[in-house]
N, C-alpha and C positions, 0 to 999 in steps of 0.2 A: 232861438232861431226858428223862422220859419215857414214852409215852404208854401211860397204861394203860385196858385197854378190857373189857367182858364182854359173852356172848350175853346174859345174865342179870343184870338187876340192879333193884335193891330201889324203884329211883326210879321206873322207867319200869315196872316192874309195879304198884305203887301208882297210879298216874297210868291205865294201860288197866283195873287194877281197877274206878277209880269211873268208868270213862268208860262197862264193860260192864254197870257195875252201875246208873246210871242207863239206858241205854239200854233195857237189856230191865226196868229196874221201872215205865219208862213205857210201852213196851209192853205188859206185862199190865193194868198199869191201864188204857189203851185198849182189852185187850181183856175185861177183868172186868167194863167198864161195861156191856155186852151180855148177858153170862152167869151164870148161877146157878153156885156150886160149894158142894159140900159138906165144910159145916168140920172136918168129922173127917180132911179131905184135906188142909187147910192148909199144915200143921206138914210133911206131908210134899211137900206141893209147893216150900215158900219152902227145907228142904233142897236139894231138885234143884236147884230155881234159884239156889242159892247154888254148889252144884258146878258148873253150867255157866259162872255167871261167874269162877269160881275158872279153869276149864277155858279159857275165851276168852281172859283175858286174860297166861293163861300163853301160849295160842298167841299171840297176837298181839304179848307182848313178844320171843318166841323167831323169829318173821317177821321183828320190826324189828330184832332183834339181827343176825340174820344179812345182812339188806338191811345196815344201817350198816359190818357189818365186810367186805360184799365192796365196798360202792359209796362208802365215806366213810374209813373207818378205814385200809384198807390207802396211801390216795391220804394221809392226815391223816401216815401214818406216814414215805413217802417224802419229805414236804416236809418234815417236822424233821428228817428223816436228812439231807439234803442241806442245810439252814439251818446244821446244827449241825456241817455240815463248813464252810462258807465260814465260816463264826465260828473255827473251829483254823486256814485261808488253806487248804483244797484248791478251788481257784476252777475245777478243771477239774468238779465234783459238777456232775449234772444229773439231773433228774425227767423219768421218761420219760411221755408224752402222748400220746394218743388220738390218731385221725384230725382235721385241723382242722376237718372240717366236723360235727363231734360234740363239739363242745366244752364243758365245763360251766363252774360257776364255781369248780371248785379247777382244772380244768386250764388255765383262765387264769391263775390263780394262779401254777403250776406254771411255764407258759411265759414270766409276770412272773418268778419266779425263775433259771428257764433264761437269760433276757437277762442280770440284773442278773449273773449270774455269767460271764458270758460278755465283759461290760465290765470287771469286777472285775480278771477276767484279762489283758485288756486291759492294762489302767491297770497291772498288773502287771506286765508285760514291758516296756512303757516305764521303768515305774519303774528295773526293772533295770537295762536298756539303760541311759537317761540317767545313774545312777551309776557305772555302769561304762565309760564314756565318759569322765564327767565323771573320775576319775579318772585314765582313761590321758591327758588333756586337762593335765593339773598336773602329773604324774609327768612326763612329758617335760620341758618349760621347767626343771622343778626340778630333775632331773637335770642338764642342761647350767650351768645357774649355780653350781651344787656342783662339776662339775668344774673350771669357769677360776674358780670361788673357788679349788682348789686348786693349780691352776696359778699362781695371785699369791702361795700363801703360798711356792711354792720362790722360795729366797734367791738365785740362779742367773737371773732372769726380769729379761729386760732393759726399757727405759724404754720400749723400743717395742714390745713386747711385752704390756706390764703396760695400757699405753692402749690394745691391740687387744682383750685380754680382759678389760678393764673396756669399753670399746665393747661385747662382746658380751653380757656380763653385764644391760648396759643395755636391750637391742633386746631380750632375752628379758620382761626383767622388765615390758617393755612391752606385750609379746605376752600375757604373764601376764593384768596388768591389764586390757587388753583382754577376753579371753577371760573372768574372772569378773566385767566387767560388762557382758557380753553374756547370759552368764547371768540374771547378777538382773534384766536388762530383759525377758529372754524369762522368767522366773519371771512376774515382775507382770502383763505383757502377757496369759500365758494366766492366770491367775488375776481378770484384769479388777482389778487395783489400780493399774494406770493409765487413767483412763476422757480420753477425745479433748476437747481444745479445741479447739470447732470455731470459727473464723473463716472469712470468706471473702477469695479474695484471689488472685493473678494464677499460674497454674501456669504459662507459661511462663516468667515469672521468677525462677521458684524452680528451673525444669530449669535456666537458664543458670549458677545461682550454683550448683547442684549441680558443670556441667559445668565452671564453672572452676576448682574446685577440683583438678583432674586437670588442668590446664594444664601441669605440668611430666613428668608422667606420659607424655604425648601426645609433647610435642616431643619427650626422649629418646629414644622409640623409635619417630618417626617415623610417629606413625599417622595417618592421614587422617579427618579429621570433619566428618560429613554432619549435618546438622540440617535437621529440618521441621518448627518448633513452629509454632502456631496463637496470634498473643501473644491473641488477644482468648481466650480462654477462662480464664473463672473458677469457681473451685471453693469448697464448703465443706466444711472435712475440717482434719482435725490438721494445721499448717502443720510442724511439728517433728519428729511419726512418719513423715507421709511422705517426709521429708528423709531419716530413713533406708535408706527404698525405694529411692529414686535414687539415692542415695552408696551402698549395697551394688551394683545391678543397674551402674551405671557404674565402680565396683570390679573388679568381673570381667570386667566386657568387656574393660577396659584391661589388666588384667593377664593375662586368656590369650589374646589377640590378638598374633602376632608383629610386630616390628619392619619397617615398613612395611603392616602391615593397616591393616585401617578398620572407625570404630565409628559408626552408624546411630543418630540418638533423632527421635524422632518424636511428634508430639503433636495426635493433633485430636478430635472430637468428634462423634457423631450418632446419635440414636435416644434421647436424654436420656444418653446411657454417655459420659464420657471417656475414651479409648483413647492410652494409650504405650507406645511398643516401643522396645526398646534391642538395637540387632543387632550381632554381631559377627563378623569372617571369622579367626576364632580354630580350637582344632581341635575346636569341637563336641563330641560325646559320645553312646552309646547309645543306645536304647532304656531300658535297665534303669537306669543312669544316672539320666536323666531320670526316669523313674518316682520317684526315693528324692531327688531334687536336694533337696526343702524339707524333709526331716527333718535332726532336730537333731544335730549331729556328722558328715552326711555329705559323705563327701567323693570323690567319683570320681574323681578327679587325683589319685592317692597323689604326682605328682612336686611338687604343689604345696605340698603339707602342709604344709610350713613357712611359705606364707605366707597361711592361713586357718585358722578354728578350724572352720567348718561349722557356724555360727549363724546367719552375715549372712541365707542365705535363708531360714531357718527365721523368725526376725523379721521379716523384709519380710514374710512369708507373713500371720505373726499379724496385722501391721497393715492388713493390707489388708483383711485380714477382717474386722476392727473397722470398716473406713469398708465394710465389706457389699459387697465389691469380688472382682476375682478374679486371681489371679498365672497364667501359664502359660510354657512354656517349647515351644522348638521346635528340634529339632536335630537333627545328623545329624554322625558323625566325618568331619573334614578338611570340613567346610562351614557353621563358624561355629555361633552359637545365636544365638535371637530370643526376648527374654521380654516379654510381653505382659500391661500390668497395666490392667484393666478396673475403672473406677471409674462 
């Protein structure tokens, strides 16, 4: 596409033609009705006055032609130069704009542009990211079940053997499964195609049946559990999304908590906010860490890697936002973390 312009053109000089030629045919008539002229001057007057309107309105389209190509045209040209790049994907294209405090209505425009492209890109580096995540995320598990598949076909692979690498084959293909439907629930989640059933109903009794679920978890390695729910506090909120929140956030406490730590959950209420914390004397983490903890695939514990995929928070995170709430994290290496979900 593209734009084409002239100092000169046959529309807009037609258009100041009859505008100069009315103009000044009513002027003289205004002023004819006052004065005598003699007709032998006529013929030679309505010439002149037809050259001056010839004259005016050629200056006046060559005024407006050069006003539109410094103040419209040039500005018309860099916003389809940069449209017609984000249409081929160069999402870095931007329209350069005036002082903000001199702003017209193409440089809003402009600056309407400059965002969209700037989210564009956005969305774009995610996009990446999350593909390229998502397949180093498959390629692993896949890998290791391809190899004890090949360990069971040698003929050589004993009875105890064959049941350790069928065992293991197992726990992957679990891990597997796990991981892509953790995906499609954080697909839907941010997509809003799962929308909240909201009931109302007792949140202490949904931390305790969170926290029993980890009953075996606990005793094996001996961790010590602190509890301070609030039973009278009742909520109205997805009784089932949020069971995710608590089964992720008491996931990891338990699991990077050493053998003899302690895990803190906490539950009370004031200023109209529901307030729970899940604390742990695990080895904490970062600063920068923390900063990336709720995005999708990360994972700050490379030792743990095997036994998370780096969605659990990413989910918890979306859910909370959905009931309009807020996740946070607080931590420090060798001094445990605290995540703090405000509803």
């Amino acid at each position: 596409m593209k734009y084409e312009s002239s100092l000169f053109s046959w529309q807009r000089s037609l258009f100041y033609f009859f505008i100069s030629a009315i103009v000044i045919s009513v002027s003289f008539f205004l002023f004819f009705q006052f004065v005598t002229i003699d007709p032998s001057k006529i013929t030679l007057a309505a010439i002149l006055t037809f050259g001056n309107v010839l004259v005016m309105s050629s200056l006046l389209t060559l005024f407006d032609g050069l006003a539109r190509k410094f103040t419209i045209e040039r500005r018309v040209r860099a916003i389809l130069k940069a449209t017609q790049e984000l249409t081929a994907g160069n999402f870095t294209a931007q329209i350069p704009v005036r002082r903000e405090d001199s702003l017209n209505e193409l440089d809003q425009i402009a600056l309407g542009i400059n965002r969209l492209a700037n989210e564009l890109a956005s969305v774009e580096t995610l996009r990446t990211d999350f593909v390229a995540n998502v397949s180093h995320e498959l390629k692993t598990p896949l890998s290791v079940m391809q190899n004890y598949a090949t360990l069971l076909s040698q003929p050589e692979v004993s009875d105890e053997e064959r049941l350790e690498y069928a065992g293991a084959i197992s726990a992957v293909s679990k891990r597997l499964a796990a991981l892509i439907t953790n995906i499609l629930k954080l697909n839907r989640l941010e997509n809003q195609e799962i929308f909240p059933e909201m009931t109302t109903y007792n949140l202490s009794e949904q931390l305790c049946e969170s926290i029993l679920l980890f009953e075996q978890t606990w005793e094996e390695k001996n961790i010590s559990l602190d509890t301070d729910l609030d039973d009278s506090i009742e909520i109205t909120a997805d009784q089932e999304l949020l069971a995710l929140v608590w089964n992720n956030l008491l996931s990891n406490a338990m699991k990077f908590t050493e053998p003899g730590g302690e895990v803190r959950i906490t539950l009370e209420q004031s200023d109209e906010k529901t307030k729970v914390t899940v604390s742990d004397t695990g080895c904490g983490m970062n600063e920068e860490t923390a900063k990336h903890l709720f995005e999708k695939f990360y994972q700050g514990d490379t030792s743990h890697a095997s036994q998370g995929n780096g969605l659990g928070l990413a989910l918890a995170k979306r859910v909370v936002e959905i009931h309009h709430g807020t996740i946070s994290v607080a931590s420090a290496p060798g001094e445990g973390s605290t995540f703090t979900v405000l509803l």
